[in-house]
C-alpha positions in Angstrom: 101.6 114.9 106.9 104.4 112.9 105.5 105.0 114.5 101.2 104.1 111.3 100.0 101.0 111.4 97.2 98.0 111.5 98.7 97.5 107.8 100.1 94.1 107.4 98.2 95.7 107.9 95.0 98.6 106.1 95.6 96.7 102.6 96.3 94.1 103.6 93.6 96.6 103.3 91.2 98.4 100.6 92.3 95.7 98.4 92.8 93.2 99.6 90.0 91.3 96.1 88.7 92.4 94.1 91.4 89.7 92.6 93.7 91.0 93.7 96.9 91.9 90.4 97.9 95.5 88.5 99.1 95.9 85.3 98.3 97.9 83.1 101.5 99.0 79.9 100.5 95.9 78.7 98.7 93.6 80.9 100.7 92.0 84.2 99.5 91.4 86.9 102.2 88.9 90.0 101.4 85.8 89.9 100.6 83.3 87.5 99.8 85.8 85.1 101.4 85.7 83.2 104.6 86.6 85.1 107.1 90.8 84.2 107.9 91.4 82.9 111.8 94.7 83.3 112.8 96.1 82.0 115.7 98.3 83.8 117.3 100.9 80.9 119.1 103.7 84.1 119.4 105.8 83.2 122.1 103.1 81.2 124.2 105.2 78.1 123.5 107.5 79.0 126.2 110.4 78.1 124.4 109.3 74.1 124.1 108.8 72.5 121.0 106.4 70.0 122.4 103.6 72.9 123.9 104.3 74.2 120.6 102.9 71.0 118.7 100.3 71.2 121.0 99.2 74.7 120.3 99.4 73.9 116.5 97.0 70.5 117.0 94.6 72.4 118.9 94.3 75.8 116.6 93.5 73.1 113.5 91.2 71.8 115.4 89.5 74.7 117.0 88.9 75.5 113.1 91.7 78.3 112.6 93.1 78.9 109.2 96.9 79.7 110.2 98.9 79.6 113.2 101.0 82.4 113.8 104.8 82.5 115.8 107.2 85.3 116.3 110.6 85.9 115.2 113.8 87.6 116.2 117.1 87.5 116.8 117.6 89.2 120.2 121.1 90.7 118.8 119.5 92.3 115.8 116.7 94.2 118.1 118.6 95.2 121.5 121.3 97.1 122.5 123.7 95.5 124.5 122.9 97.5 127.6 119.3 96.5 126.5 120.1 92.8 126.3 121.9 93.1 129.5 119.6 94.8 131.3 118.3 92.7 134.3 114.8 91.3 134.3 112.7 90.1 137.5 109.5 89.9 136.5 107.0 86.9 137.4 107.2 86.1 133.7 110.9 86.2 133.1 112.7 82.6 131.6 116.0 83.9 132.3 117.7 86.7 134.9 118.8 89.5 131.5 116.4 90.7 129.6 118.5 89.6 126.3 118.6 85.8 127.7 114.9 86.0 128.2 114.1 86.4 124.7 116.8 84.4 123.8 114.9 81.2 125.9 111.7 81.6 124.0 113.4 81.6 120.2 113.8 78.4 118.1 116.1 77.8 116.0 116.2 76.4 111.9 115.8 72.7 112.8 112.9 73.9 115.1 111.1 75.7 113.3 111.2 73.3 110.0 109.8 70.9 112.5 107.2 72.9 113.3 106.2 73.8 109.9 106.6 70.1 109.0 103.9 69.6 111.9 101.8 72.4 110.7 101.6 70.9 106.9 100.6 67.6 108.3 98.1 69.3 110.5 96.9 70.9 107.5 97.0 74.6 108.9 99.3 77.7 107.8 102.2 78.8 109.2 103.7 81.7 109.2 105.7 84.2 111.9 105.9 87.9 112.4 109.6 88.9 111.9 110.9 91.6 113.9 114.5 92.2 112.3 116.0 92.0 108.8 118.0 88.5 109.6 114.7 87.4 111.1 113.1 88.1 107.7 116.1 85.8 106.0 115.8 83.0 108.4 111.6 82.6 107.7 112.5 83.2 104.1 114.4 79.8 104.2 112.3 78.4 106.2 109.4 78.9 103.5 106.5 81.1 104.9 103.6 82.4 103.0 103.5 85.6 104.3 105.2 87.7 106.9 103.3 89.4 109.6 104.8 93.1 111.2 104.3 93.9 114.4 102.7 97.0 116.0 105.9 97.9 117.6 107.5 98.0 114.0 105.1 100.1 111.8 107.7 102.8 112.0 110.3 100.5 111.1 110.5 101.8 107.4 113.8 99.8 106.9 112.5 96.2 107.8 108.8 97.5 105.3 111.0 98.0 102.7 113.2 95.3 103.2 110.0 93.0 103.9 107.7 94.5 100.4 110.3 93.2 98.2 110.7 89.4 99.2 106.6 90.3 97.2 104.9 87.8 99.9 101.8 89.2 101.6 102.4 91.6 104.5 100.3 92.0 107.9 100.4 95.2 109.9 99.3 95.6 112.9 98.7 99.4 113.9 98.1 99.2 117.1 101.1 101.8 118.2 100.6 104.0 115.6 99.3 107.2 114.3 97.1 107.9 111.1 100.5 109.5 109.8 102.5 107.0 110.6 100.2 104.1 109.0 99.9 106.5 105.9 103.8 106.0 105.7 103.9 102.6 106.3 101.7 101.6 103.6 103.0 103.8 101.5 106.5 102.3 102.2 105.0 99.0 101.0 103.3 99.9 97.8 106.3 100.9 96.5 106.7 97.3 96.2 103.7 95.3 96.6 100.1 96.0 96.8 99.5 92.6 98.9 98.8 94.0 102.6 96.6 93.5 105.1 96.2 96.3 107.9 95.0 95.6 111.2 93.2 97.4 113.5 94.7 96.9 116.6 95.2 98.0 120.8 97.9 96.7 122.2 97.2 96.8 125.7 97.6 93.3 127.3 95.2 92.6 128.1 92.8 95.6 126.1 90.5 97.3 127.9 87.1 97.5 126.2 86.6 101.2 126.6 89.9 101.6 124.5 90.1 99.1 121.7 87.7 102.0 119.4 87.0 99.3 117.1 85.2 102.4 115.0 88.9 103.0 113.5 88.6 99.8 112.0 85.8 101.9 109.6 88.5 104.5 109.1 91.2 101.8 107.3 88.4 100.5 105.4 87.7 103.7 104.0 91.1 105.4 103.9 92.9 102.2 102.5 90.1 100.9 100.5 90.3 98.4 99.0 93.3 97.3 100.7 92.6 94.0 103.2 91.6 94.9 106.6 91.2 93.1 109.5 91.5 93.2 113.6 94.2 91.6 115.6 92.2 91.6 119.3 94.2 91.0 122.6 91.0 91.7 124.8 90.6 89.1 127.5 87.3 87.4 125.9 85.2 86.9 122.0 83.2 90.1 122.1 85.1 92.5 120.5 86.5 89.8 118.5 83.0 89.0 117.2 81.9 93.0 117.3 85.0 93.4 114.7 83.6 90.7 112.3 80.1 92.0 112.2 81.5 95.1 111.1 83.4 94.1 108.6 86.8 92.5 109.4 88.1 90.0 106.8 90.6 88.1 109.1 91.2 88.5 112.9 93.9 87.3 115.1 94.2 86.7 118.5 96.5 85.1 120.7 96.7 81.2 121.8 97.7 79.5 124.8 96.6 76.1 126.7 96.2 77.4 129.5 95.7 81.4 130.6 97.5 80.7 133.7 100.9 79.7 132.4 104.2 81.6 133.0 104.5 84.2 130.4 103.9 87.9 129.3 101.1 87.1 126.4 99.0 83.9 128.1 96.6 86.0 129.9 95.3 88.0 127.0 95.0 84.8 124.6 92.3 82.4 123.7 92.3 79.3 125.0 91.3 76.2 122.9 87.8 75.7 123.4 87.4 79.6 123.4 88.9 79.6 120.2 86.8 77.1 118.8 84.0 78.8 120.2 85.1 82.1 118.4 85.1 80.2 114.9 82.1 78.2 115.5 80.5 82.5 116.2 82.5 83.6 113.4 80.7 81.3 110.8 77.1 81.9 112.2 77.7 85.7 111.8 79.1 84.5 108.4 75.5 83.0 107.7 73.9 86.0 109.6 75.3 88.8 107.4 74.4 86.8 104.4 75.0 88.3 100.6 74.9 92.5 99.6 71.5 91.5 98.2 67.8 91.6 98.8 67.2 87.6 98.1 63.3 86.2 98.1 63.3 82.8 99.4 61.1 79.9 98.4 59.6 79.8 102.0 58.5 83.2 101.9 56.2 83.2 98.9 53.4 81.3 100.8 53.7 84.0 103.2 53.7 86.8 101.4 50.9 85.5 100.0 48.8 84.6 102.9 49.8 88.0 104.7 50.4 90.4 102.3 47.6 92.6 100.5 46.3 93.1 97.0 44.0 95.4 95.0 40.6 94.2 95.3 37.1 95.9 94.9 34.9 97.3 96.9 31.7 97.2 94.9 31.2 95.4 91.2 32.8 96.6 88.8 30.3 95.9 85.4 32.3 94.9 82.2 33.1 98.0 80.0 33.3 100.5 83.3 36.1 103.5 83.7 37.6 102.4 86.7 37.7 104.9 89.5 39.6 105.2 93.0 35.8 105.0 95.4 35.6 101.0 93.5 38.6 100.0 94.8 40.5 99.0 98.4 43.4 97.0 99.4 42.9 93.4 100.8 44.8 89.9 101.2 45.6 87.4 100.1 48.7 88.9 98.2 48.6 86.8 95.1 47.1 89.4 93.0 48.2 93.4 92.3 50.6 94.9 94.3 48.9 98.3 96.2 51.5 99.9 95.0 50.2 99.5 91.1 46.7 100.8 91.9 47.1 103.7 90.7 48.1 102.5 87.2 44.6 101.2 87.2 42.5 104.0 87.4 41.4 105.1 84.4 40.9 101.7 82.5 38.2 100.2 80.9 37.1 97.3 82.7 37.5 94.2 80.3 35.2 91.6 82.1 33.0 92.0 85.4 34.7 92.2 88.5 33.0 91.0 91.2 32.2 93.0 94.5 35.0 92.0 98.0 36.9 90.3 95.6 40.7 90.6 93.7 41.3 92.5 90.8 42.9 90.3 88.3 46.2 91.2 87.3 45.2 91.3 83.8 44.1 94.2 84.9 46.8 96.3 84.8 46.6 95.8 80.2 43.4 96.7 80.3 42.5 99.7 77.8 42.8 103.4 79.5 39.4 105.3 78.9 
């Protein structure tokens, strides 16, 4: 184990009071809050501003809460003999691996435009940042949060450097180990108590019989009551869904028009009416789970008291009688004693006749004890 303090007590005293919530632009995320929808556009714009638009449109309208892009600056995250390295594969945009990534970057004046879009659109945007200089260049550009990848949850440098620009951070842990997320967070609270972990697999696409969405329980518990949520890149809704039933406060997955398009991440994404679909599941198992509360509706109260029983007698009961158990039974309708009070009536003094096969009165239960 890593000597930090034990991670429990670290985030209990950083976050003592505080309602376990992050606020993301004008949104709240934790709970009792709508569950957050990210879209996750990433590099599924293929490097053209104009699918990029299009992905943006079509999250806000699917109902997502934030669209989501990835930043880096190839330099800053390859060697040269990485960013030289040739690359074949049927997804490639270029014939090195370095001008590859370099084809699906925008720039400043593209991304203001597409955060220009995104405010008129009336949906969030934000990037995950993958280097220091790409953390300076979304800065400027005026993001609401910062999002880290799975592959950088060891990257202590870029946490630290991240924590103290004091916007909310998203991890994603699917690459790590219980250590290493221990770390990470801790790494961050030393700055900012305003994180949201995600449980994670990344496999593209995950297989079902690996994604151990249980884990998700662990970071609720061991984090607690840090933000957690589940960034899916499983080829359809159900773990999606699966994830919000138990618990998740905001889920991401990835976007694309169309799953058959050229690139590494469009097979493992959503596509727009799947999306929608998701959201549109998402806020009936919203309605489904409900409140932490046992509420009795208006409707049910003629019910209850058509179907449910009450204390009634068995024979007449004469005014001025010790009531005993042998007088007394349990039949409907429900609009008198409970069952479960008829033992606090044994013992009384009958006040008035009761008649035989008929319902105690709950008056009853004042009578005088013998």
């Amino acid at each position: 184990m890593f000597p930090y303090m034990n991670i429990k007590e670290r985030i209990k005293r950083l976050v003592k009071g505080r309602p376990g919530k992050v606020k993301i632009g004008k949104q709240y995320v934790g709970p009792g809050e709508p569950v957050f929808v990210i879209a996750e556009i990433g590099i599924n714009h293929n490097g053209d501003i104009t699918i990029a638009k299009k992905l943006i449109a079509a999250a806000k309208v699917a109902g997502a809460d934030a669209v989501k892009f990835q930043k880096r600056f190839t330099g800053e995250i390859l060697t040269k003999e990485g960013r030289n390295a040739p690359y074949d594969s049927p997804n490639a945009f270029a014939p090195t691996y370095g001008e590859h990534r370099d084809k699906l970057e925008f720039g400043e004046k593209e991304y203001r435009e597409l955060k220009q879009f995104a405010e008129g659109e009336g949906i969030l945007f934000f990037a995950s940042v993958w280097d220091r200089k790409s953390v300076d260049f979304m800065d400027t550009i005026g993001v609401d949060a910062y999002k880290i990848p799975s592959a950088d949850t060891t990257n202590l440098q870029l946490l630290d450097y991240v924590s103290r620009r004091g916007k909310p951070i998203l991890i994603s842990t699917g690459m790590s180990t219980e250590d290493e997320i221990d770390v990470a967070v801790s790494t961050v609270l030393k700055h900012t108590d305003k994180i949201i972990l995600f449980h994670c697999l990344s496999l593209y696409p995950s297989p079902e019989e690996k994604i151990n969405l249980r884990f998700m329980d662990v970071l609720k518990s061991r984090y607690s009551p840090l933000t957690v949520g589940y960034s899916g890149h499983e080829p359809d809704l159900l773990p999606t869904i699966a994830a919000v039933s138990r618990g998740a406060f905001i889920v991401e997955r990835h976007f694309t028009l169309d799953k058959k398009m050229r690139g590494s991440d469009h097979a493992a994404s959503l596509n727009p009416s799947e999306l929608q679909e998701l959201v549109a599941v998402i806020r009936r198992i919203e309605k489904i789970l409900g409140a932490p509360e046992r509420i009795m509706y208006d409707e049910l109260k003629p019910l209850r008291e058509k179907l449910a029983k009450s204390v009634a007698t068995k024979v007449t009961i004469p005014a001025g009688a010790i009531i005993t158990e042998d007088m007394l039974t349990v039949k409907g309708p429900g609009n008198g004693i409970a069952p479960s009070y008829m033992h606090t009536l044994i013992g009384r003094v009958a006040y008035t006749e009761i008649p035989e096969d008929s319902l105690v009165p709950k008056e009853a239960l004042l009578w005088p004890r013998a």
